[in-house]
One Martini backbone bead per residue (centre of mass of N, CA, C, O) as a GRO file, in nm:
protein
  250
    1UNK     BB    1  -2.831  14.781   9.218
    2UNK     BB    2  -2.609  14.546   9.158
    3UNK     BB    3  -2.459  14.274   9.380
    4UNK     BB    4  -2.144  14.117   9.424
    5UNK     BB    5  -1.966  13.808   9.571
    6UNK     BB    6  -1.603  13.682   9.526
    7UNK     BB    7  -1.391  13.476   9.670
    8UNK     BB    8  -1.066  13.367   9.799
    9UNK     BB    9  -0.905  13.209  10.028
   10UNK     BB   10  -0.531  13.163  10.168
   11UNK     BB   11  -0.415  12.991  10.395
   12UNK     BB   12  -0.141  12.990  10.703
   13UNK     BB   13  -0.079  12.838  10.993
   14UNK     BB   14  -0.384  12.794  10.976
   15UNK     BB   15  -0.722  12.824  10.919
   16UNK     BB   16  -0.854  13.115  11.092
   17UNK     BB   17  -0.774  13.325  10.881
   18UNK     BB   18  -0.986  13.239  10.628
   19UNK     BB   19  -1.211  13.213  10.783
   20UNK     BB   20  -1.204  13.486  10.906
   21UNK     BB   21  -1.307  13.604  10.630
   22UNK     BB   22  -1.524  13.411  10.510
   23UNK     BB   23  -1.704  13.571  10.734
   24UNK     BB   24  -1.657  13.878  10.755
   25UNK     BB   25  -1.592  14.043  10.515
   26UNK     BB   26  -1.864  14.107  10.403
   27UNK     BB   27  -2.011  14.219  10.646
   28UNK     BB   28  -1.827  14.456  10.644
   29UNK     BB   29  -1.920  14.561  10.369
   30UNK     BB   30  -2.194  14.601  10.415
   31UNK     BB   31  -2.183  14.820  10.618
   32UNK     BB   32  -2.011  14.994  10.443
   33UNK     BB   33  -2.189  15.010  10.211
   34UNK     BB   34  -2.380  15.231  10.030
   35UNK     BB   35  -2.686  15.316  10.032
   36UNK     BB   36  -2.701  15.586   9.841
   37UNK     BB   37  -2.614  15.786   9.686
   38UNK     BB   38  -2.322  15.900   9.494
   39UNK     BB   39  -2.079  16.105   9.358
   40UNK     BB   40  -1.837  15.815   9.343
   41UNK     BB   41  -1.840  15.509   9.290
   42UNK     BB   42  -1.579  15.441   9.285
   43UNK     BB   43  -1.458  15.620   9.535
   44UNK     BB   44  -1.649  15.450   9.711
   45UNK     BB   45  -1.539  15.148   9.631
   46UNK     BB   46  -1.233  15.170   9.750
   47UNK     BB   47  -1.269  15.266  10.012
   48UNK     BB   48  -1.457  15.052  10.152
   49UNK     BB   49  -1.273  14.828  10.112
   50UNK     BB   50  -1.065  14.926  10.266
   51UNK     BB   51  -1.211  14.963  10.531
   52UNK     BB   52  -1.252  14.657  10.550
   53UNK     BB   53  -0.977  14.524  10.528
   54UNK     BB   54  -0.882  14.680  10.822
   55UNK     BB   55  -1.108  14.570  10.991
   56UNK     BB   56  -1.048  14.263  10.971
   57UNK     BB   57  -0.776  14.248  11.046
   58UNK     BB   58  -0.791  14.387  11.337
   59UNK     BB   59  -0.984  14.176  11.425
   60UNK     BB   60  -0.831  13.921  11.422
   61UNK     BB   61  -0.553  14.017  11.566
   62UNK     BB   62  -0.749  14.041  11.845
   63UNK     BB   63  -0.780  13.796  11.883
   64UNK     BB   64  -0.507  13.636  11.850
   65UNK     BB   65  -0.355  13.787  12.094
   66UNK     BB   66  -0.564  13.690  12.323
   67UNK     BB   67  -0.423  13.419  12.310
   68UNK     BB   68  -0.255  13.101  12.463
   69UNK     BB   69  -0.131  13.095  12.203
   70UNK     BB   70  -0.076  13.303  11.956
   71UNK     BB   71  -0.201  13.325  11.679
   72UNK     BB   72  -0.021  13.246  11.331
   73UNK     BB   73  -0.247  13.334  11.119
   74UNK     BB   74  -0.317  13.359  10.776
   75UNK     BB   75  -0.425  13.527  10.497
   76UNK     BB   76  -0.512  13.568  10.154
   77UNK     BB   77  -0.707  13.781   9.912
   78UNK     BB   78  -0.999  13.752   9.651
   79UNK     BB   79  -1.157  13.986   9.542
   80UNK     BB   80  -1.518  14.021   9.374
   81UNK     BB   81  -1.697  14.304   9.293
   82UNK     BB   82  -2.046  14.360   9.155
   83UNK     BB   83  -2.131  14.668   8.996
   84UNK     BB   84  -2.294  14.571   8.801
   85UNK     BB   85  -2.049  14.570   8.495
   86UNK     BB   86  -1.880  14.654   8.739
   87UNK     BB   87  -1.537  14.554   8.890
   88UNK     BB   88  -1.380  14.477   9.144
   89UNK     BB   89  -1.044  14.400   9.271
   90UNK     BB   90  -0.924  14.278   9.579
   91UNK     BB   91  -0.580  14.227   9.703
   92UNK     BB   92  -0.380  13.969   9.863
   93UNK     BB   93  -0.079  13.817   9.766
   94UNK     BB   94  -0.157  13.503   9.540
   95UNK     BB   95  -0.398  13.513   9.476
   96UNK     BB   96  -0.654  13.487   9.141
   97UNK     BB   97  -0.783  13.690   8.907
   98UNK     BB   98  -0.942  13.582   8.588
   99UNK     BB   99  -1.078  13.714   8.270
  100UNK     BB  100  -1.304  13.556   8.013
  101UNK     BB  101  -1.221  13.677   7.671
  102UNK     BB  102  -1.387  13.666   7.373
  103UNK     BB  103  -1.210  13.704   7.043
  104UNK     BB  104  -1.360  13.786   6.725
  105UNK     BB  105  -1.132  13.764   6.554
  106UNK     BB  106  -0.973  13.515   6.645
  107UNK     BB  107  -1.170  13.293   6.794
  108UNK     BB  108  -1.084  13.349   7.133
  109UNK     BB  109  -0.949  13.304   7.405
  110UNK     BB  110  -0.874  13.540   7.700
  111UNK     BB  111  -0.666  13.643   7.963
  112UNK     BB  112  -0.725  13.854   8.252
  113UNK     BB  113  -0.562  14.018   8.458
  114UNK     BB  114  -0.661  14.135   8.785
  115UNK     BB  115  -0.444  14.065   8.998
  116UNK     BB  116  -0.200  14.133   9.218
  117UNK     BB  117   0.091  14.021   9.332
  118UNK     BB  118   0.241  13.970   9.683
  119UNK     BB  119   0.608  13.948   9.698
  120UNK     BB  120   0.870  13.987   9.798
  121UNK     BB  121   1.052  14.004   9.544
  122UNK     BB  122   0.957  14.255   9.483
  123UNK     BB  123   1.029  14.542   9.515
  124UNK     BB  124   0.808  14.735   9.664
  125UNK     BB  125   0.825  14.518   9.889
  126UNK     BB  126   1.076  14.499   9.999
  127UNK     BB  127   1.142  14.838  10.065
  128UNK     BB  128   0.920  14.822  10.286
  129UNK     BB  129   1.049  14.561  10.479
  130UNK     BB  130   1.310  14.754  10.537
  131UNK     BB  131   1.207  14.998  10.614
  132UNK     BB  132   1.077  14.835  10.871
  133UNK     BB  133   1.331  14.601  10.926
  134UNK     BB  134   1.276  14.385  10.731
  135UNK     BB  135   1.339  14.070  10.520
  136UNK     BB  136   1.489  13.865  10.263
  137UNK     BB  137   1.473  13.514  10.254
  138UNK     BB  138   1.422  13.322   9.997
  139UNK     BB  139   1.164  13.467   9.930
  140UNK     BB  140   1.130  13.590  10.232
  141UNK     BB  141   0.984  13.663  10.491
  142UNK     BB  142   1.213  13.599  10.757
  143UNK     BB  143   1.229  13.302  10.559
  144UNK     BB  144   0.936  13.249  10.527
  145UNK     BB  145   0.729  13.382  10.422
  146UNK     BB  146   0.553  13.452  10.079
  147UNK     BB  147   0.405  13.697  10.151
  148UNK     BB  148   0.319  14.104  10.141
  149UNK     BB  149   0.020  14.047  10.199
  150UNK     BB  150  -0.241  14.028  10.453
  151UNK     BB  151  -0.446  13.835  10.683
  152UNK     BB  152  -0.268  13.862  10.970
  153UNK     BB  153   0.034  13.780  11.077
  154UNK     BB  154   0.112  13.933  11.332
  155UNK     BB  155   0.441  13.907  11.394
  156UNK     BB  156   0.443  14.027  11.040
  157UNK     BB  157   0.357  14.377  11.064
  158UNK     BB  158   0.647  14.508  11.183
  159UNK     BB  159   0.795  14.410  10.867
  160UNK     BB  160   0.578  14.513  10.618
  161UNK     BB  161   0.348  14.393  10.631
  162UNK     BB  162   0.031  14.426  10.469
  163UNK     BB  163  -0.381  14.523  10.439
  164UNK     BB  164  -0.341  14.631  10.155
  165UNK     BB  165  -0.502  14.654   9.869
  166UNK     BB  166  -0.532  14.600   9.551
  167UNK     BB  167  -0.722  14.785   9.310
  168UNK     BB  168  -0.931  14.695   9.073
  169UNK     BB  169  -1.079  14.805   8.743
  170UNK     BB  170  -1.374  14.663   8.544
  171UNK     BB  171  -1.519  14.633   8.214
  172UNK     BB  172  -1.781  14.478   8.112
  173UNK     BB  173  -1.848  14.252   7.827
  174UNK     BB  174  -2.014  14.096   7.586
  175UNK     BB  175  -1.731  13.873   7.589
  176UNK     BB  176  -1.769  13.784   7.883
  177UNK     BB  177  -1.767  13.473   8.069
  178UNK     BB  178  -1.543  13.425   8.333
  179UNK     BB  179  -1.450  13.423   8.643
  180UNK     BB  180  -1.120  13.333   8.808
  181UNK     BB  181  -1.074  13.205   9.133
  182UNK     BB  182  -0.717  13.135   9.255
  183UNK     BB  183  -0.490  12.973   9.389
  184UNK     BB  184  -0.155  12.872   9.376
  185UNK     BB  185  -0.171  12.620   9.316
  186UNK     BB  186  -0.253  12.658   9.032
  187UNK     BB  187  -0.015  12.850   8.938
  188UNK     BB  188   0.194  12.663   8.913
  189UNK     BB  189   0.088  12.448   8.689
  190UNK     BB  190  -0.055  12.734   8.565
  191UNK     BB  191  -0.181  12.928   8.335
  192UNK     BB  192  -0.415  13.197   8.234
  193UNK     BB  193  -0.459  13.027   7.953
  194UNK     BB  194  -0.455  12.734   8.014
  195UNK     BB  195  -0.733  12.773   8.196
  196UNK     BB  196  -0.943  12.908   8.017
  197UNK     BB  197  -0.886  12.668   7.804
  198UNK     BB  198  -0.991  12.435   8.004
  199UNK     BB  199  -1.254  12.547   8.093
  200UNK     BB  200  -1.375  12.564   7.772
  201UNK     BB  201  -1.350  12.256   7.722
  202UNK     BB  202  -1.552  12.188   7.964
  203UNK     BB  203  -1.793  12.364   7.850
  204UNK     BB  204  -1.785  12.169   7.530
  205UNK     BB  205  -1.854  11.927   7.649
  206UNK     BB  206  -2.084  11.648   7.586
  207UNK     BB  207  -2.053  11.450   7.845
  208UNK     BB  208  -2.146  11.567   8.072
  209UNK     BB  209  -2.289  11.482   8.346
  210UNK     BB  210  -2.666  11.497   8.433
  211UNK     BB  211  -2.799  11.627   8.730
  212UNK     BB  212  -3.072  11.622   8.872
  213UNK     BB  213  -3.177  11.960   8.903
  214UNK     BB  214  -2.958  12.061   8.734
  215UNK     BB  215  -2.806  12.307   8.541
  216UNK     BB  216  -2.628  12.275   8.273
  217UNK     BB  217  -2.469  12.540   8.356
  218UNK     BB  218  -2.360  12.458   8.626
  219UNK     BB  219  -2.242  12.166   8.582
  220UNK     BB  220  -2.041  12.240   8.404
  221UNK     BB  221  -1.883  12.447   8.597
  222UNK     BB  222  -1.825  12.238   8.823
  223UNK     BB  223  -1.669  12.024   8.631
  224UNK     BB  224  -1.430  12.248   8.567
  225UNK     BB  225  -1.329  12.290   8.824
  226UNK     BB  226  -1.274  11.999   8.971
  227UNK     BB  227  -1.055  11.944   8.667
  228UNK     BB  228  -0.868  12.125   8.757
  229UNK     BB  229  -0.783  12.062   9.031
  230UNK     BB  230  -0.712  11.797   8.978
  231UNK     BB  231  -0.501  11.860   8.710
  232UNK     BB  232  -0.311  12.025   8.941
  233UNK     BB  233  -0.207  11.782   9.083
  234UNK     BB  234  -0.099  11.602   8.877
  235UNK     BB  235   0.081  11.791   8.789
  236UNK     BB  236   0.236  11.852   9.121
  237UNK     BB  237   0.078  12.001   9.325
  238UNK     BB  238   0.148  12.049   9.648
  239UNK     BB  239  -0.090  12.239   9.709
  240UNK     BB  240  -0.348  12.400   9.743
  241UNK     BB  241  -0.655  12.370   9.562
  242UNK     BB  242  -0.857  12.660   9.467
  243UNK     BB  243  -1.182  12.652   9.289
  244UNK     BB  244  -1.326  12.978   9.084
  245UNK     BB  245  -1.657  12.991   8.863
  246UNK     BB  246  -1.776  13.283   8.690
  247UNK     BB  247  -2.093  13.337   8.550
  248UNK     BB  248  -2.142  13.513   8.273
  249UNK     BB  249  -2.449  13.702   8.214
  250UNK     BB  250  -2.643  13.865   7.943
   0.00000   0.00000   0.00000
């Protein structure tokens, strides 16, 4: 079985929880991970990522309380674990993991959304942080908070925040070219179709400069990357913009 792992944490109140997830969360994943045959490998890796992330999170808060004053840092969390040619993907708050497909009947590329956001304006997220005791206003849990599941923030985790991640599974086609996982940076002023064609756009320039030593696919993606996060900016994103480009090879 082949195994891969790729993340993007994206902190708030302080960078403690992200880099906190960033050094442990696979670590974490890992001692969790079977080791030999399992009856039901869905079942068994829903389960694993579910008591990772529970694992990461408890681990982080009792850091966190344990401060004087307590760290009040946060994190989103956006995992991809590829197990053979099927993906796993686990969410917490608002960053975003989006899959690059190439569709031969119209010869274009498609942008396939892996993840699920967690905001408080969602229904299902209000309802759970009311009937916990906490409120939404102006679309932020007790007008602060904007994400309604992360890692940290130890405060609101008795207003119904919780790390609890979504799981989605998907499985990879010889059509699909690269996993794009970014933070709300980048999605605040692209969306997910937007980027996957900036993307393909960066991958197909005959400019890109090579340099010494650097596989030609690797430096496209990388300047890929770069591009986006850049225009991103330009575009007037206020926000911190982390972007993260996985080349699918078949």
């Amino acid at each position: 079985t082949r195994v891969s792992y790729f993340a993007v944490f994206d902190g708030h109140g302080g960078v403690r929880a992200s880099k906190f997830a960033a050094q442990n969360l696979h670590q974490n994943l890992i001692k969790k991970f079977p080791k030999g045959e399992v009856v039901s490998v869905e079942k068994t890796v829903k389960r694993c990522l579910l008591d990772t992330f529970k694992h990461t999170d408890e681990e982080f808060l009792k850091q966190a309380s344990s401060q004087k004053p307590a760290w009040k840092d946060g994190s989103t969390a956006t995992c991809v674990l590829a197990v053979d040619n099927i993906l796993y993907i686990a969410n917490l708050g608002d960053s975003r993991a989006v899959l690059c497909r190439y569709n031969e009947e119209n010869q274009k590329h498609t942008a396939l959304s892996l993840s699920k956001e967690h905001n408080p304006t969602q229904y299902e997220e209000r309802m759970r942080i009311q009937k916990a005791g906490g409120n939404v206003r102006d679309g932020r849990v007790l007008g602060v908070l904007e994400v309604s599941r992360s890692i940290g923030d130890g405060q609101y985790k008795r207003c119904g925040v919780i790390s609890v991640p979504d799981i989605k599974r998907c499985q990879l086609t010889h059509n699909d070219r690269f996993i794009l996982i970014a933070c709300d940076g980048l999605f605040k002023v692209f969306t997910p179709e937007e980027a996957v064609n900036f993307i393909v756009s960066c991958l197909e320039d005959k400019n890109i400069q090579m340099r010494e030593g650097k596989l030609e696919a690797d430096a496209r993606y990388e300047a890929a990357c770069n591009r986006l996060a850049n225009k991103a900016v330009q575009r007037g994103s206020a926000d911190n913009v982390t972007v993260m480009v996985v080349r699918i090879e078949h």
